[in-house]
mmCIF file of the N, C-alpha and C atoms, coordinates in Angstrom:
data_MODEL
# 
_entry.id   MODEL 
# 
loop_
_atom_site.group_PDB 
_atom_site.id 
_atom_site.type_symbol 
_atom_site.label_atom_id 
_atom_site.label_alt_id 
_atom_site.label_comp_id 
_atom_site.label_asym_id 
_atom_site.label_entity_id 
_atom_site.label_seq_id 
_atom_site.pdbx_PDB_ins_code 
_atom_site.Cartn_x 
_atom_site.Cartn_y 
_atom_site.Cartn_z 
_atom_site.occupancy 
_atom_site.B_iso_or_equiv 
_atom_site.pdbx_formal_charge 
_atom_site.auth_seq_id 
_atom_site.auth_comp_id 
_atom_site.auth_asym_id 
_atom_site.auth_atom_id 
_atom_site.pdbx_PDB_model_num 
ATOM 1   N N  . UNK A 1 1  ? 86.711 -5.289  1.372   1.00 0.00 ? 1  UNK A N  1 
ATOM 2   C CA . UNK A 1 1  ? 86.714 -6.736  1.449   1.00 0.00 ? 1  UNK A CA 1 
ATOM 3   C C  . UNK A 1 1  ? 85.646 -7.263  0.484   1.00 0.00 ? 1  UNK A C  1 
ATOM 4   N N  . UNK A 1 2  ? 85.861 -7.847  -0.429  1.00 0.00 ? 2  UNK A N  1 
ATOM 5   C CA . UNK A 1 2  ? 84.916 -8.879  -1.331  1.00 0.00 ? 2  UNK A CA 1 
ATOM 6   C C  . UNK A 1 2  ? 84.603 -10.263 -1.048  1.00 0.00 ? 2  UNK A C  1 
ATOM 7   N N  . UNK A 1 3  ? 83.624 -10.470 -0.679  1.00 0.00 ? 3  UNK A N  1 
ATOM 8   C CA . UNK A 1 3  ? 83.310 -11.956 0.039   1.00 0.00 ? 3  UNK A CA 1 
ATOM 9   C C  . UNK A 1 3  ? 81.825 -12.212 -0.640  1.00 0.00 ? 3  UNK A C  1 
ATOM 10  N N  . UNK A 1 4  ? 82.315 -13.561 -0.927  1.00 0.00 ? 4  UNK A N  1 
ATOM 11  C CA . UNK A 1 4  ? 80.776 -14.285 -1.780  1.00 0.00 ? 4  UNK A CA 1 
ATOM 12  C C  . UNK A 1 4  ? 81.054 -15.623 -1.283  1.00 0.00 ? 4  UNK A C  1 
ATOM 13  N N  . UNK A 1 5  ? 79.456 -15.314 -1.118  1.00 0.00 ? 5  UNK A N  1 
ATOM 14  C CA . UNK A 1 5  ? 79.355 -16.826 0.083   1.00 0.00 ? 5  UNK A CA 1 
ATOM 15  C C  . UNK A 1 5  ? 78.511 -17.932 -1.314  1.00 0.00 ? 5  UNK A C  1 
ATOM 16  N N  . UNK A 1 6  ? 79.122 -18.835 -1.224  1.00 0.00 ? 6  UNK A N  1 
ATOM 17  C CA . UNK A 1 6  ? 78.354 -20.284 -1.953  1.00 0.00 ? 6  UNK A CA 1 
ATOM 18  C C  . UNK A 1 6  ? 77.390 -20.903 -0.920  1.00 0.00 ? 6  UNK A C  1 
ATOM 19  N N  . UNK A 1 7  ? 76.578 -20.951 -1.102  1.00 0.00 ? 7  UNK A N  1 
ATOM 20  C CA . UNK A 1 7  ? 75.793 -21.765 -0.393  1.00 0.00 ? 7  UNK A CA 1 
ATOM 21  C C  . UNK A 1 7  ? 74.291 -22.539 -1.080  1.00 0.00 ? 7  UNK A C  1 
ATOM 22  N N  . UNK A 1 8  ? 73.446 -22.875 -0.305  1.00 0.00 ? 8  UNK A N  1 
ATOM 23  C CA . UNK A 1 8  ? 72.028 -22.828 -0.544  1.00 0.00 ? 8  UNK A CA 1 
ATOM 24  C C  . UNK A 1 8  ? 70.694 -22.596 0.485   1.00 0.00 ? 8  UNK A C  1 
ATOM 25  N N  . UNK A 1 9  ? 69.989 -22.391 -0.081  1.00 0.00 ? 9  UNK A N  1 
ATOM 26  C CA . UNK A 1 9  ? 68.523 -22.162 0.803   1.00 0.00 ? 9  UNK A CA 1 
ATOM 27  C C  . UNK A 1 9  ? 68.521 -22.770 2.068   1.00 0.00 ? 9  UNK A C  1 
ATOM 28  N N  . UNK A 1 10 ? 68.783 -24.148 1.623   1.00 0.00 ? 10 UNK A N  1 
ATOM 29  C CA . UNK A 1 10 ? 67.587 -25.488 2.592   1.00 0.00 ? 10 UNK A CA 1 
ATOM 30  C C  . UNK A 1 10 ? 69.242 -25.537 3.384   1.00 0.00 ? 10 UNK A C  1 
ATOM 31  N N  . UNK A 1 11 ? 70.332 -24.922 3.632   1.00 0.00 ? 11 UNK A N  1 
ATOM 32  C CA . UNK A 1 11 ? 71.709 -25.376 4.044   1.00 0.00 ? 11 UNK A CA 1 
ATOM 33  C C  . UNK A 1 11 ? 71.607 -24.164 5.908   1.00 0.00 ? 11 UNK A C  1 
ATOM 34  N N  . UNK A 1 12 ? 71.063 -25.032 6.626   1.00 0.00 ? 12 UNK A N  1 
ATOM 35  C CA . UNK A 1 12 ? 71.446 -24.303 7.881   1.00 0.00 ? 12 UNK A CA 1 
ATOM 36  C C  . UNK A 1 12 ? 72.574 -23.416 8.490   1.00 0.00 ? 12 UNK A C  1 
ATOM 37  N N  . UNK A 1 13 ? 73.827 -24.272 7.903   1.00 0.00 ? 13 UNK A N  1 
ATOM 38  C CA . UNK A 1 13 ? 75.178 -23.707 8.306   1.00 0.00 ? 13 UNK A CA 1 
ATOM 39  C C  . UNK A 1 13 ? 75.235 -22.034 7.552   1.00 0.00 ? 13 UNK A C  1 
ATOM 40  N N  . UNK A 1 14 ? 74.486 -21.893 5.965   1.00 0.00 ? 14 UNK A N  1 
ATOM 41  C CA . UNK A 1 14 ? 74.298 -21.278 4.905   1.00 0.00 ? 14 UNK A CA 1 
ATOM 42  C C  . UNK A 1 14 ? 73.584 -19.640 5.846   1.00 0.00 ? 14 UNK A C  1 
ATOM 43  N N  . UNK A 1 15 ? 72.321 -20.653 6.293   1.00 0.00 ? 15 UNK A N  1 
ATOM 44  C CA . UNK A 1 15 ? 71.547 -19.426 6.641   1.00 0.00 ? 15 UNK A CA 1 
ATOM 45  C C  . UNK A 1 15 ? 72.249 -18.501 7.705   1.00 0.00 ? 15 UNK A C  1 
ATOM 46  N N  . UNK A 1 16 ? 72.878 -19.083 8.771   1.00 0.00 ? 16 UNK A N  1 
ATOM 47  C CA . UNK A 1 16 ? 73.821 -18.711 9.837   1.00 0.00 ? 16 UNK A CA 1 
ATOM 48  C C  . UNK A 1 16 ? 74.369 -17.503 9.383   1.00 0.00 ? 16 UNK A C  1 
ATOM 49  N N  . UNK A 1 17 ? 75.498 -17.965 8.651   1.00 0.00 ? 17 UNK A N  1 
ATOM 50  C CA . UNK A 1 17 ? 76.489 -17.279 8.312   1.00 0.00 ? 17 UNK A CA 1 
ATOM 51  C C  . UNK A 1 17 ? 76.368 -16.249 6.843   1.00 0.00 ? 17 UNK A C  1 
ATOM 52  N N  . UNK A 1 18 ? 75.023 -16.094 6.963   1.00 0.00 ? 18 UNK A N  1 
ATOM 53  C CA . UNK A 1 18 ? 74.038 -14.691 5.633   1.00 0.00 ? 18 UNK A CA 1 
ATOM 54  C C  . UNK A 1 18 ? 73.949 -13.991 7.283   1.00 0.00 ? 18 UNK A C  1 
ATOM 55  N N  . UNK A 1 19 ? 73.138 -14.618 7.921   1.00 0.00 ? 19 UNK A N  1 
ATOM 56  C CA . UNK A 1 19 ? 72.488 -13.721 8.911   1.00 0.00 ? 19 UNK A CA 1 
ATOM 57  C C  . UNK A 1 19 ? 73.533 -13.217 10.148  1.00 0.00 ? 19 UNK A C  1 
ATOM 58  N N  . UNK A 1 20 ? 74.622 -14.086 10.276  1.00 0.00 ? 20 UNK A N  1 
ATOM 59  C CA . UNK A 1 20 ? 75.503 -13.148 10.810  1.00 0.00 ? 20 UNK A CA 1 
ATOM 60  C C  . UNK A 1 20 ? 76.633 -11.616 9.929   1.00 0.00 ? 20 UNK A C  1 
ATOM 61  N N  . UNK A 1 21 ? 76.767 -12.230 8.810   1.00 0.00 ? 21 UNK A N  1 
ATOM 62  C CA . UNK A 1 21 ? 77.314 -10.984 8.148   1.00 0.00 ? 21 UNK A CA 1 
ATOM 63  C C  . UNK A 1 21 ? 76.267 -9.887  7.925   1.00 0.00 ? 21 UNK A C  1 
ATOM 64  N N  . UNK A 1 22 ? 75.051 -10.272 7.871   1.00 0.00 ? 22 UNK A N  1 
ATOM 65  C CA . UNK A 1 22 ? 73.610 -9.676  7.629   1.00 0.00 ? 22 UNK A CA 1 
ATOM 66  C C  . UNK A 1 22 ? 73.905 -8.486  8.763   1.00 0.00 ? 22 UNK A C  1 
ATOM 67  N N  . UNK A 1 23 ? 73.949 -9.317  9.868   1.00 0.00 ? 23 UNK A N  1 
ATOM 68  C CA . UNK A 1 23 ? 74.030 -8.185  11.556  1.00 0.00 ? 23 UNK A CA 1 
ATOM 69  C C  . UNK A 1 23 ? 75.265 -8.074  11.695  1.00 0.00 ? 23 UNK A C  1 
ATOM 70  N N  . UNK A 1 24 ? 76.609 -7.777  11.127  1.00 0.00 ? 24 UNK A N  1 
ATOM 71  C CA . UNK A 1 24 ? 77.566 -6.824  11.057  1.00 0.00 ? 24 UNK A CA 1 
ATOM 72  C C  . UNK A 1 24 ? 77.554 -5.269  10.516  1.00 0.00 ? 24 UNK A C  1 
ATOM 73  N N  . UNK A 1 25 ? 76.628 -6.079  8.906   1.00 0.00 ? 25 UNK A N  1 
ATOM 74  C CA . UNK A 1 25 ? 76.720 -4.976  8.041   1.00 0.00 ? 25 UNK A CA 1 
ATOM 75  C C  . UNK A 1 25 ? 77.329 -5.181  7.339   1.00 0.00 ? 25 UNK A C  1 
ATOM 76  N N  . UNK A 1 26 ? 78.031 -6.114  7.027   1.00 0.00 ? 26 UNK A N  1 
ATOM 77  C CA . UNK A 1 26 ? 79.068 -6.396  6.066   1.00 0.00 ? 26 UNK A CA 1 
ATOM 78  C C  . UNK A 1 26 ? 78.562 -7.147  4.668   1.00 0.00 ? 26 UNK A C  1 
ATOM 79  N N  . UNK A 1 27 ? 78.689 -6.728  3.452   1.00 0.00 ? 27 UNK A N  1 
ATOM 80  C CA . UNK A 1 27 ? 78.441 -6.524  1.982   1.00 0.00 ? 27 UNK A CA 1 
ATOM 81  C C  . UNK A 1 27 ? 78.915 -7.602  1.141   1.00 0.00 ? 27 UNK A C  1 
ATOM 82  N N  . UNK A 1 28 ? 78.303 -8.503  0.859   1.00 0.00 ? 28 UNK A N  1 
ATOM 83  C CA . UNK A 1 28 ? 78.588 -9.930  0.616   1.00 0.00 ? 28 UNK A CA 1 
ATOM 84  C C  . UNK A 1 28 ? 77.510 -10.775 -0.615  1.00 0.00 ? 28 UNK A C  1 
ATOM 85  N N  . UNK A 1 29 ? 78.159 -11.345 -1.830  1.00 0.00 ? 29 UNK A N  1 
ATOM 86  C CA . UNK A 1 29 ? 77.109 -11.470 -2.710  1.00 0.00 ? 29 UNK A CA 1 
ATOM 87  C C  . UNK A 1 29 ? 77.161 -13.130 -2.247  1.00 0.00 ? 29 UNK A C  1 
ATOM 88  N N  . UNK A 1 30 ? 75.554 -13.367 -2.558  1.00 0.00 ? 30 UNK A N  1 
ATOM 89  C CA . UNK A 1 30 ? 75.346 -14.522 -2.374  1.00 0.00 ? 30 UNK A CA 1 
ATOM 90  C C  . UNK A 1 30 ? 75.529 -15.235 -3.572  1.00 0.00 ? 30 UNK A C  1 
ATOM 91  N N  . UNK A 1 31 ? 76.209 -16.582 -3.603  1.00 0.00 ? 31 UNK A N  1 
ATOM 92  C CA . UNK A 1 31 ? 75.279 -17.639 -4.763  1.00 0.00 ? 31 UNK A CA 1 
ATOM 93  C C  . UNK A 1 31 ? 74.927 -18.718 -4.200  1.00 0.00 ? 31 UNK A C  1 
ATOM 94  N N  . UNK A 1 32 ? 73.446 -19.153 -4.660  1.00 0.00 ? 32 UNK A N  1 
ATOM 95  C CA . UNK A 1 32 ? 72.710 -20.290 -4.442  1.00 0.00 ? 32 UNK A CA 1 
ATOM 96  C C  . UNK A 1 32 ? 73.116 -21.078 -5.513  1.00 0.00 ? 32 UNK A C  1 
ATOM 97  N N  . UNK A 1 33 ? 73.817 -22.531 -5.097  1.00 0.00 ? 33 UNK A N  1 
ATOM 98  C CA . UNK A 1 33 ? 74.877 -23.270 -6.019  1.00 0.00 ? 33 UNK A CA 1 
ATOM 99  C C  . UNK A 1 33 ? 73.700 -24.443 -6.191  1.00 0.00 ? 33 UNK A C  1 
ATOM 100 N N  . UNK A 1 34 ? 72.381 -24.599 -5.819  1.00 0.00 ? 34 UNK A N  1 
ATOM 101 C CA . UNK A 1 34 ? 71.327 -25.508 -6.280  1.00 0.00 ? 34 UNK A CA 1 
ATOM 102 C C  . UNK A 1 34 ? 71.323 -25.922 -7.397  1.00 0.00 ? 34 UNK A C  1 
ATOM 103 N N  . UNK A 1 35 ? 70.812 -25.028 -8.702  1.00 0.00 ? 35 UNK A N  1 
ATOM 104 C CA . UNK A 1 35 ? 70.800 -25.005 -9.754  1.00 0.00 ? 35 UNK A CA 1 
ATOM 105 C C  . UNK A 1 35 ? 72.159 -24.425 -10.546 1.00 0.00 ? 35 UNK A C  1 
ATOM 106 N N  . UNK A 1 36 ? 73.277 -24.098 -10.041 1.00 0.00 ? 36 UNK A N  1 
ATOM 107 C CA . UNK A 1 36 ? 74.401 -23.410 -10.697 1.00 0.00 ? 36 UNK A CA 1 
ATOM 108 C C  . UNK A 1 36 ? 75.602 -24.368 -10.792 1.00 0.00 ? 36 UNK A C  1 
ATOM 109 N N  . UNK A 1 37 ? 75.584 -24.899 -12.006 1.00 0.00 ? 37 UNK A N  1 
ATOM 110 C CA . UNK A 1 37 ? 76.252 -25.858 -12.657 1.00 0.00 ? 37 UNK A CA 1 
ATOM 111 C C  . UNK A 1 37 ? 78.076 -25.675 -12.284 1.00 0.00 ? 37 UNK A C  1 
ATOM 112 N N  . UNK A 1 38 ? 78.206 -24.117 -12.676 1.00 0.00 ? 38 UNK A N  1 
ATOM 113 C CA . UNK A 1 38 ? 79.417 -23.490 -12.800 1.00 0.00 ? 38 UNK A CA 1 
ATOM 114 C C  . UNK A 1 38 ? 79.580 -22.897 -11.010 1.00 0.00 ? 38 UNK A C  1 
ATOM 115 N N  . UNK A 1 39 ? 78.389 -22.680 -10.205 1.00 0.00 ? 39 UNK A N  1 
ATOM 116 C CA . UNK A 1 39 ? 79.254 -22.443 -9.341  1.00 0.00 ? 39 UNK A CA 1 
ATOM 117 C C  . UNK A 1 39 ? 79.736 -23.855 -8.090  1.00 0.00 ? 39 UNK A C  1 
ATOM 118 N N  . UNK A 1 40 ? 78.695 -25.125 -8.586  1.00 0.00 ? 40 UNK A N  1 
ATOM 119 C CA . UNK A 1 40 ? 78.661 -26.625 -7.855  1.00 0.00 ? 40 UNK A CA 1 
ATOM 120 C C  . UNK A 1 40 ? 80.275 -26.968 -8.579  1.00 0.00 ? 40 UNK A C  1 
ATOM 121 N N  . UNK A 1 41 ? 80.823 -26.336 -9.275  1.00 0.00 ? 41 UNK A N  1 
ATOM 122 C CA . UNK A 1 41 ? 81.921 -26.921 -10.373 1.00 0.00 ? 41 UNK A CA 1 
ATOM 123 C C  . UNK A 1 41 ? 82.720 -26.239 -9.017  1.00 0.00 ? 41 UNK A C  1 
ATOM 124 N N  . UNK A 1 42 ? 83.214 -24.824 -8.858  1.00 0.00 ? 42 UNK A N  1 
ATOM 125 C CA . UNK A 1 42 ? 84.121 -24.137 -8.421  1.00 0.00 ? 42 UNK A CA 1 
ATOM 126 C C  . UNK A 1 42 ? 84.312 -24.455 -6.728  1.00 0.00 ? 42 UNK A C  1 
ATOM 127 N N  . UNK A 1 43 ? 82.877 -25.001 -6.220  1.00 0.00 ? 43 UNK A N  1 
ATOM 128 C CA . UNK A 1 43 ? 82.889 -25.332 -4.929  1.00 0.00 ? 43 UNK A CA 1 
ATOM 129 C C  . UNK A 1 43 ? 83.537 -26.394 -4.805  1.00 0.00 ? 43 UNK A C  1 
ATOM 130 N N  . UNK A 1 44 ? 83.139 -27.414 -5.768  1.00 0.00 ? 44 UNK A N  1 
ATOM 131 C CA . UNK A 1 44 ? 83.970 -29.138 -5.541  1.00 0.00 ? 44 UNK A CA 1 
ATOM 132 C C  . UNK A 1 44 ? 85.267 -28.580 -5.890  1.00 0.00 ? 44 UNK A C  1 
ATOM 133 N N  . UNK A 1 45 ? 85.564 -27.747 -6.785  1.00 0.00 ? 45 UNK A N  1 
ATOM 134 C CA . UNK A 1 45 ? 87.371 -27.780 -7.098  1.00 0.00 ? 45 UNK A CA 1 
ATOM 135 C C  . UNK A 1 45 ? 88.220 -27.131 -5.746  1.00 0.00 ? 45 UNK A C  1 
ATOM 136 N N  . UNK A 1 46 ? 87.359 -26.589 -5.338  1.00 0.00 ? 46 UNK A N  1 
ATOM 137 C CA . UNK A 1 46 ? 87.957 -25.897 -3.884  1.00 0.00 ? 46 UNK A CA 1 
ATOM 138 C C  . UNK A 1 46 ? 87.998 -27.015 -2.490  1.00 0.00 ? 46 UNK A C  1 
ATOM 139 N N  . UNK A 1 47 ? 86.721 -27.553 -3.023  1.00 0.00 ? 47 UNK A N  1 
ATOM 140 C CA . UNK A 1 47 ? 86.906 -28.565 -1.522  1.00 0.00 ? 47 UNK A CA 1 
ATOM 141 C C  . UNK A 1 47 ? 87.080 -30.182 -2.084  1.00 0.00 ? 47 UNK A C  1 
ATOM 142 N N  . UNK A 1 48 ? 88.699 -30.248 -2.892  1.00 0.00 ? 48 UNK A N  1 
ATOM 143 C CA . UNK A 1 48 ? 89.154 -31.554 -3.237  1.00 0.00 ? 48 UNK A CA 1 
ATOM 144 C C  . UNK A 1 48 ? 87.678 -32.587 -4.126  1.00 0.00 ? 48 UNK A C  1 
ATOM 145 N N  . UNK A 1 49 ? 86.795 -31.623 -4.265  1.00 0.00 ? 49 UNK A N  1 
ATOM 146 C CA . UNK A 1 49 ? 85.573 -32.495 -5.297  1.00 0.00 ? 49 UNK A CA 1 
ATOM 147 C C  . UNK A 1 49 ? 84.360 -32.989 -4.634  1.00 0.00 ? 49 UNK A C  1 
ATOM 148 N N  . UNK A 1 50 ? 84.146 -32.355 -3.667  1.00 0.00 ? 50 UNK A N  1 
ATOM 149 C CA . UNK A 1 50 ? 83.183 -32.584 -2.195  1.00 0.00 ? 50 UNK A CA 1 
ATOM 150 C C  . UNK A 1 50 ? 82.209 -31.015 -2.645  1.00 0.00 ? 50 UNK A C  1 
ATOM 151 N N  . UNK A 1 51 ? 80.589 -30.793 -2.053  1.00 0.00 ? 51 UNK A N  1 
ATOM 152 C CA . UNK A 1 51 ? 79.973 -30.007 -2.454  1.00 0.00 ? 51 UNK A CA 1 
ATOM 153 C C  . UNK A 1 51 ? 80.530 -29.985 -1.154  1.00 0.00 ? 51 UNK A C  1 
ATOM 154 N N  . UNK A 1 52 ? 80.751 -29.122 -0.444  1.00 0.00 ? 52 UNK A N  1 
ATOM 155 C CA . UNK A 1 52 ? 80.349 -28.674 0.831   1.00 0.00 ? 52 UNK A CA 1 
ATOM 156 C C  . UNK A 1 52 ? 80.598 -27.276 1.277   1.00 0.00 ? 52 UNK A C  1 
ATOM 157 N N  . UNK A 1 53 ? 79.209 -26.779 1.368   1.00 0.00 ? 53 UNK A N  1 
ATOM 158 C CA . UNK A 1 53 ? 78.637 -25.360 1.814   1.00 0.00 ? 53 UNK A CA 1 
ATOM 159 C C  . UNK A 1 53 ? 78.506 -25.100 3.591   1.00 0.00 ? 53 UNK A C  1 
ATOM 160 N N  . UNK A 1 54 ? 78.835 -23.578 3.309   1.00 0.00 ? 54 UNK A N  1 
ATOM 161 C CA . UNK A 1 54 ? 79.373 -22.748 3.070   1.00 0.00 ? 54 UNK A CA 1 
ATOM 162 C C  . UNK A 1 54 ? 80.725 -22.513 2.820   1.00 0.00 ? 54 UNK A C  1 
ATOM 163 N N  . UNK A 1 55 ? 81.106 -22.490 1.396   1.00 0.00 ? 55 UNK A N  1 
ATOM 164 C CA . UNK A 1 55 ? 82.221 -22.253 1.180   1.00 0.00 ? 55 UNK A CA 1 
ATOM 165 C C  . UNK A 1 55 ? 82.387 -20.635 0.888   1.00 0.00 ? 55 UNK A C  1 
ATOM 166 N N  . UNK A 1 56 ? 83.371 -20.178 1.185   1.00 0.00 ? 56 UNK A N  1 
ATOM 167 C CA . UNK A 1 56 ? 82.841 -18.204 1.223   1.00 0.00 ? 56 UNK A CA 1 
ATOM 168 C C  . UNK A 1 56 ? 84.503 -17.992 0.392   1.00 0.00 ? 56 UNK A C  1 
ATOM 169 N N  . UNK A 1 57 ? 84.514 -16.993 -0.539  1.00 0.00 ? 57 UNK A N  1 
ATOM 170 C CA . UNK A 1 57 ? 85.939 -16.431 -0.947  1.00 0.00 ? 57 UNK A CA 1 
ATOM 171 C C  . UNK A 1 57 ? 85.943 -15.125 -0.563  1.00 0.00 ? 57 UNK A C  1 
ATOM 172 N N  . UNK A 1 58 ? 86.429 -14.742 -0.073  1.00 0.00 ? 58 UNK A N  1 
ATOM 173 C CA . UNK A 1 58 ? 87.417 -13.413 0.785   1.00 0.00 ? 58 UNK A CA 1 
ATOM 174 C C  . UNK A 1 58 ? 88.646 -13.245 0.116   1.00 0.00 ? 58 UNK A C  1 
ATOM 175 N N  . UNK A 1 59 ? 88.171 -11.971 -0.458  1.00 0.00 ? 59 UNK A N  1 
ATOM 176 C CA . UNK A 1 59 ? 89.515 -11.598 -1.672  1.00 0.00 ? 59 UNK A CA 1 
ATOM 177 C C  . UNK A 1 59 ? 90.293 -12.850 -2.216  1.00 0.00 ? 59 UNK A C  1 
ATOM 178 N N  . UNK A 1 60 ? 89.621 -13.749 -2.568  1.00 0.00 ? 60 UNK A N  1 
ATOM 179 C CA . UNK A 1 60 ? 90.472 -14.129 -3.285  1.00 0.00 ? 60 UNK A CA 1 
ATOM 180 C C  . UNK A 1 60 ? 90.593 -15.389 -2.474  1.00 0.00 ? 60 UNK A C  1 
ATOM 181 N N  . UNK A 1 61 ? 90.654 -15.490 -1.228  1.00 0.00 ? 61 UNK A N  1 
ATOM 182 C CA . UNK A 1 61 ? 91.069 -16.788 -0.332  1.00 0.00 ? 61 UNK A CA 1 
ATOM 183 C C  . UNK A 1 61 ? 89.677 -17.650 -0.146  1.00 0.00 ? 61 UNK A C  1 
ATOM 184 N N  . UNK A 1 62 ? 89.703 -18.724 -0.076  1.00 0.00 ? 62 UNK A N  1 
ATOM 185 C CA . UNK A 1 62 ? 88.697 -19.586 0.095   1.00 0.00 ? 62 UNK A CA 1 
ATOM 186 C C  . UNK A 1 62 ? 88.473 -20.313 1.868   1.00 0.00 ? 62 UNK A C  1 
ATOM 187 N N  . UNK A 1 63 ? 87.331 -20.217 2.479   1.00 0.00 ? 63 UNK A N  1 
ATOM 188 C CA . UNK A 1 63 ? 87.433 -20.545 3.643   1.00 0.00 ? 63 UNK A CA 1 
ATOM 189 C C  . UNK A 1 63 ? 86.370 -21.479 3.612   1.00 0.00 ? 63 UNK A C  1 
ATOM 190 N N  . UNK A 1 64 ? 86.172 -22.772 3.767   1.00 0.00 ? 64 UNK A N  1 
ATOM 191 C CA . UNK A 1 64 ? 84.768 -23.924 3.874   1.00 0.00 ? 64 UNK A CA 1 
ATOM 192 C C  . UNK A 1 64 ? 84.343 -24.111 5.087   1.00 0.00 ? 64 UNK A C  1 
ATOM 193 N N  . UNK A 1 65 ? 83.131 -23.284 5.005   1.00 0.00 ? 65 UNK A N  1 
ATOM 194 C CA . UNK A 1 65 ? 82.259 -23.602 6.213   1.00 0.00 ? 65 UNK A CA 1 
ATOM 195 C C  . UNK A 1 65 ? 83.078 -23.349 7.165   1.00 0.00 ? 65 UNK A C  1 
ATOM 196 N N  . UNK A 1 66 ? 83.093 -21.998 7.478   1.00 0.00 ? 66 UNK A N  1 
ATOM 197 C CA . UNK A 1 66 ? 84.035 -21.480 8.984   1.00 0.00 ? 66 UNK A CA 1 
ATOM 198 C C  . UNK A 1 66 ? 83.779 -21.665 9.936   1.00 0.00 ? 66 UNK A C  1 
ATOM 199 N N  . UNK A 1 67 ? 82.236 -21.694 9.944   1.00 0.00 ? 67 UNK A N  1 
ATOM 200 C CA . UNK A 1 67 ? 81.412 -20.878 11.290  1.00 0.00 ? 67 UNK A CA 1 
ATOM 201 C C  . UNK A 1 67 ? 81.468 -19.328 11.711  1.00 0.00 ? 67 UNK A C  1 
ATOM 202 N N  . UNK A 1 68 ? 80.988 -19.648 13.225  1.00 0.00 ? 68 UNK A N  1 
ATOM 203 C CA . UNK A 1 68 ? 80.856 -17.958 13.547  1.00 0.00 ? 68 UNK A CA 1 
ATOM 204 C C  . UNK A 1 68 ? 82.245 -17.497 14.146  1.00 0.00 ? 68 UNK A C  1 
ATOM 205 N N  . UNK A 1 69 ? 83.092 -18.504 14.454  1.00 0.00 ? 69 UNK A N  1 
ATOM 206 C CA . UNK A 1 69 ? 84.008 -18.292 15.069  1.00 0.00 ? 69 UNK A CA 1 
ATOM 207 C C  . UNK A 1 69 ? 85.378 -17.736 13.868  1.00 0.00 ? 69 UNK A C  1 
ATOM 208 N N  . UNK A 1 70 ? 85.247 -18.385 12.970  1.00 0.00 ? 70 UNK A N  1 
ATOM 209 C CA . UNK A 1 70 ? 86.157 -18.009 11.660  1.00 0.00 ? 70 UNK A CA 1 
ATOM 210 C C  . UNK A 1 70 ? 85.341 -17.241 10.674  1.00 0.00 ? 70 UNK A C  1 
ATOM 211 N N  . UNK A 1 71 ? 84.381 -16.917 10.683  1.00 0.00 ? 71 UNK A N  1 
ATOM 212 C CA . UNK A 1 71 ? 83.432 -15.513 10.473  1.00 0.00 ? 71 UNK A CA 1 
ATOM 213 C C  . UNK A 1 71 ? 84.640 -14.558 11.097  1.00 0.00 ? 71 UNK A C  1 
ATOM 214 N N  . UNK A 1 72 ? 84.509 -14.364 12.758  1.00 0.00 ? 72 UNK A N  1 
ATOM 215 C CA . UNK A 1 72 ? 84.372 -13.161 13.268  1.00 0.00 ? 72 UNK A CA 1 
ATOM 216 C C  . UNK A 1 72 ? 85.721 -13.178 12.662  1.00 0.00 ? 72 UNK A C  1 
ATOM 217 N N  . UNK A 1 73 ? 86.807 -14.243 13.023  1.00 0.00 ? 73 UNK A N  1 
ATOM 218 C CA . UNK A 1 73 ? 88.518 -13.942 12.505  1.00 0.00 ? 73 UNK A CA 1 
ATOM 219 C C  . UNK A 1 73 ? 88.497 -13.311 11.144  1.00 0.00 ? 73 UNK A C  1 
ATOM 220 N N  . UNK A 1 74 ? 87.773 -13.640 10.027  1.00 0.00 ? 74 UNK A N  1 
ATOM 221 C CA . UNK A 1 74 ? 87.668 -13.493 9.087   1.00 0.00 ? 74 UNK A CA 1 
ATOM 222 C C  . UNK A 1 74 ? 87.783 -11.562 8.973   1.00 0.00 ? 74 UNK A C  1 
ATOM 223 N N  . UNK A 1 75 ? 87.049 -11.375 9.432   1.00 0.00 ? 75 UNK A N  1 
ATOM 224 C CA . UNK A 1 75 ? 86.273 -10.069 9.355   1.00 0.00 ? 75 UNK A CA 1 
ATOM 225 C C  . UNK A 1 75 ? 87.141 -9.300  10.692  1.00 0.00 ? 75 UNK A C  1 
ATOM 226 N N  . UNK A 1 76 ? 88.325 -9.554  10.803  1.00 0.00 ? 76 UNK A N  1 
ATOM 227 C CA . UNK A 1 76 ? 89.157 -8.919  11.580  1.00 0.00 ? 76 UNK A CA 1 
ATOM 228 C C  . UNK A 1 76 ? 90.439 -8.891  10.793  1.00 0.00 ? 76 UNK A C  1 
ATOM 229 N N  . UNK A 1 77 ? 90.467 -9.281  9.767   1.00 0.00 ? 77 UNK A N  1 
ATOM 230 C CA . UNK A 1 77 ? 91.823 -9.131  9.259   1.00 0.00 ? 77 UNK A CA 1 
ATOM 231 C C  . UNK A 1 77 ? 91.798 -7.777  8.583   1.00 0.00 ? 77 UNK A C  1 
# 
């Protein structure tokens, strides 16, 4: 499974959902979209032109701000 979470630092929902894949174990690259021109670009094109973090791609599929509850679904497929 390839999953890269968009997020940022100061983003609560952000820290959550590092620190729950954190305590699975599950292997996940971060980007901090603060300063990242190109990845603030790919987040708004995904969420109709809205920043809104945590946006995470899972092979390929895009999920915005799941929570823990579409975390765990996530990570059951």
């Amino acid at each position: 499974m390839n999953i890269k979470v968009y997020g940022a630092d100061w983003c609560s929902d952000c820290v959550i959902a590092k620190r729950f894949l954190d305590s699975k174990g599950v292997e996940f690259e971060y980007i901090d979209i603060t300063d990242n021109q190109q990845a603030i670009a790919l987040v708004e094109e995904i969420n109709n032109g809205k920043r809104v973090i945590p946006t995470l791609m899972v092979d390929g599929v895009s999920f915005t701000n799941p929570g823990i509850n579409g975390l765990m679904k996530i990570l059951a497929q």
